[in-house]
C-alpha positions as CSV (number, residue, x, y, z in Angstrom):
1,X,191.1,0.7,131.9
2,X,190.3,-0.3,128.9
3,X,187.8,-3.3,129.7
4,X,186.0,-0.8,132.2
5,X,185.7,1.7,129.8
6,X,183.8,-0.2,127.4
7,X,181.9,-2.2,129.8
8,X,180.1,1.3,131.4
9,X,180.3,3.2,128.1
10,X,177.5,0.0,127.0
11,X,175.9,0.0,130.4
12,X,175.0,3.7,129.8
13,X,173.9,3.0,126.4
14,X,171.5,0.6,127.5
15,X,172.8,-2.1,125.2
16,X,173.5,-5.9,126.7
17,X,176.8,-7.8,125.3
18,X,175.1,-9.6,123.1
19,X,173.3,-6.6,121.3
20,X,177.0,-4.7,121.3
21,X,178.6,-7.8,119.7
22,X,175.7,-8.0,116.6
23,X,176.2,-4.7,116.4
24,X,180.2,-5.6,116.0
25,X,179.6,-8.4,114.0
26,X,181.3,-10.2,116.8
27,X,180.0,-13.2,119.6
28,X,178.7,-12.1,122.5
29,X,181.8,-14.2,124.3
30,X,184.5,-11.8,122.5
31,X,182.8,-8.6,123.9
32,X,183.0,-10.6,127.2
33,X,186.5,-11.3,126.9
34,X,187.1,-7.5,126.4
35,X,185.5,-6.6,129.2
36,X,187.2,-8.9,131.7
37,X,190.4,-7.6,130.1
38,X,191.1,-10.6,128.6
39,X,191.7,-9.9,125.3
40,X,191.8,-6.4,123.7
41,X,189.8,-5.4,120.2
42,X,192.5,-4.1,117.5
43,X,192.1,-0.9,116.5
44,X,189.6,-1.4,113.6
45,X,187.3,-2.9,116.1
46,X,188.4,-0.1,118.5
47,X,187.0,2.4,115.7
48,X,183.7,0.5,114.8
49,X,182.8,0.2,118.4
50,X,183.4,3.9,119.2
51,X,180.9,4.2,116.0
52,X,178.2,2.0,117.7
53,X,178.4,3.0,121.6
54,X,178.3,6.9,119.8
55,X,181.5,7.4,121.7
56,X,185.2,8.8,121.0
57,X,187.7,6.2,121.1
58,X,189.6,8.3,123.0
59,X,187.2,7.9,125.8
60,X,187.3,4.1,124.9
61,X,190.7,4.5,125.7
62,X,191.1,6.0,128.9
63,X,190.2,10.2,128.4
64,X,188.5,11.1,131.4
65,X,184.6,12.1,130.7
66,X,184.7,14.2,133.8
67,X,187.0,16.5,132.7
68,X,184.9,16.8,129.1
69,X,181.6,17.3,130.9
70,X,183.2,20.0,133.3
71,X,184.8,22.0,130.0
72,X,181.1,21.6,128.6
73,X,179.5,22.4,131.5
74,X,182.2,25.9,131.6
75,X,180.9,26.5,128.0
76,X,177.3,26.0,128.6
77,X,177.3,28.1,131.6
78,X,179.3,31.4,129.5
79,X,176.6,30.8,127.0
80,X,173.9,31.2,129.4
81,X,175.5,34.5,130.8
82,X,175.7,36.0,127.7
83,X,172.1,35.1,126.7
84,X,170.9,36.7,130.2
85,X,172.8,39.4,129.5
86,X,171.1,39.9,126.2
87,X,167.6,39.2,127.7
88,X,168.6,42.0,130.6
89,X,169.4,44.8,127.9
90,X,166.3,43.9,125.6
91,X,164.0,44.1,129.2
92,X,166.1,47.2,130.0
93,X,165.4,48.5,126.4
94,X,161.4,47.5,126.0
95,X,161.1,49.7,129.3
96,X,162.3,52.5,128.1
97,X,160.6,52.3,125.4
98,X,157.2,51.8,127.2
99,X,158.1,54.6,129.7
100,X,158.5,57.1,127.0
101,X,155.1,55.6,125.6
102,X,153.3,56.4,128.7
103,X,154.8,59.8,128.8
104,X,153.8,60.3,125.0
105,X,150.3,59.9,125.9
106,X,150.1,61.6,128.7
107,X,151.6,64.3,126.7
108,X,149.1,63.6,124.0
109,X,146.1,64.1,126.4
110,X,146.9,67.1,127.5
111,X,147.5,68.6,124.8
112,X,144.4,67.6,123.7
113,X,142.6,68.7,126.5
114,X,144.5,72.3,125.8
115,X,142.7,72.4,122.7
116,X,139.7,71.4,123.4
117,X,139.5,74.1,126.3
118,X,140.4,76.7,123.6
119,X,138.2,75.6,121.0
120,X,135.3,75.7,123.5
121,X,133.0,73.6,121.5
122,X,133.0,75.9,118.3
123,X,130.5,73.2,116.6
124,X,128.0,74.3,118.2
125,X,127.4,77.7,116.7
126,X,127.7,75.8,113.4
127,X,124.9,76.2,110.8
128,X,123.9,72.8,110.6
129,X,121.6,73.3,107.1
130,X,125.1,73.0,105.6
131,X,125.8,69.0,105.2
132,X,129.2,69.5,104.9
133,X,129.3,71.8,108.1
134,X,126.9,68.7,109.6
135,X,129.1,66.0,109.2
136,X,132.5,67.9,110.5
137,X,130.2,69.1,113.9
138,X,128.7,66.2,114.8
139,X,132.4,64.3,114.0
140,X,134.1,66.4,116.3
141,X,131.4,66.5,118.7
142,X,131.0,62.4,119.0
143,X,135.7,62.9,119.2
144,X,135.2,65.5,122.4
145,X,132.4,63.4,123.8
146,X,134.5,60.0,123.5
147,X,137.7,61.8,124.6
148,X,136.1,63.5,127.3
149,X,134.7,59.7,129.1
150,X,137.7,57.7,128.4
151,X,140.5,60.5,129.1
152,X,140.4,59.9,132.9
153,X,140.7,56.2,132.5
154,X,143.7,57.0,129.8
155,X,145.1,59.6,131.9
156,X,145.7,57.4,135.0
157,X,146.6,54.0,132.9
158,X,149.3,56.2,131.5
159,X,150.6,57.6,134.7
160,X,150.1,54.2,136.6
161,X,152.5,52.9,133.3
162,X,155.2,55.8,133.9
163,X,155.4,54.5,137.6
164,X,155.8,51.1,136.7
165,X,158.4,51.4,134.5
166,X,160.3,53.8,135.8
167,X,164.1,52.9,136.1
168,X,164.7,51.7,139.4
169,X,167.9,52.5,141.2
């Protein structure tokens, strides 16, 4: 059990008997003889060896890795639920948020529209001789012209953004 262990512990490191002995201070014929089952390290070689193969000396011993990897694998896996979980509520979340977005400025441009219908274009019985008078009219004029070109492209972006983030059932 022993010898197997340590011979595919190094076989999975990558490392050759002779480069596991240096690193055990050991000849290359002493790691041998442990792997044959031959002889058997004590247990401060058993310690320095789990050191240099990165490895428990429990598993040196005779712990199954299966069963480890499985229990990791268990943890790993409940991790990952709960971060999807998390991701789900944040999406869940960010589209709520964007719906009510959409319906805030289609809201917005309405309302706006409303006002601008009332107001009927009061600027332009403004006496413009007054700078001050000048400024506001041609302000509010270059606002409805602007608002009045992109509000059909807003109006529709908004309402194509209610639809596609609607909650779906």
């Amino acid at each position: 059990m022993l010898n197997e262990n340590i011979r595919a512990i190094r076989k999975a490191k990558g490392l050759s008997q002779e480069e596991l002995a240096i690193k055990l201070n050991v000849v290359r014929q002493t790691v041998s003889k442990w792997e044959q089952g031959l002889s058997v390290p004590d247990s401060d070689m058993l310690i320095s060896m789990s050191e240099a193969l990165e490895t428990p000396v429990s598993t040196l011993l005779g712990e199954t890795i299966i069963e480890a990897q499985a229990d990791d694998l268990k943890a790993i896996s409940e991790k990952l639920e709960i971060i999807n979980l998390q991701l789900a509520r944040r999406k869940a979340t960010r589209r709520k948020i964007l719906h009510w977005f959409f319906i805030g400025v289609c809201a917005a441009v309405v309302a706006t529209i409303i006002i601008l219908l009332l107001l009927d274009s009061p600027y332009l019985d403004w006496n413009y001789s007054n700078p001050e008078t000048a400024v506001v009219g041609v302000a509010f004029h270059a606002f409805e012209w602007i608002f009045v070109r992109l509000m059909p492209i807003l109006l529709a972006g908004a309402i194509i953004g209610i639809i596609l983030t609607r909650k779906k059932s």
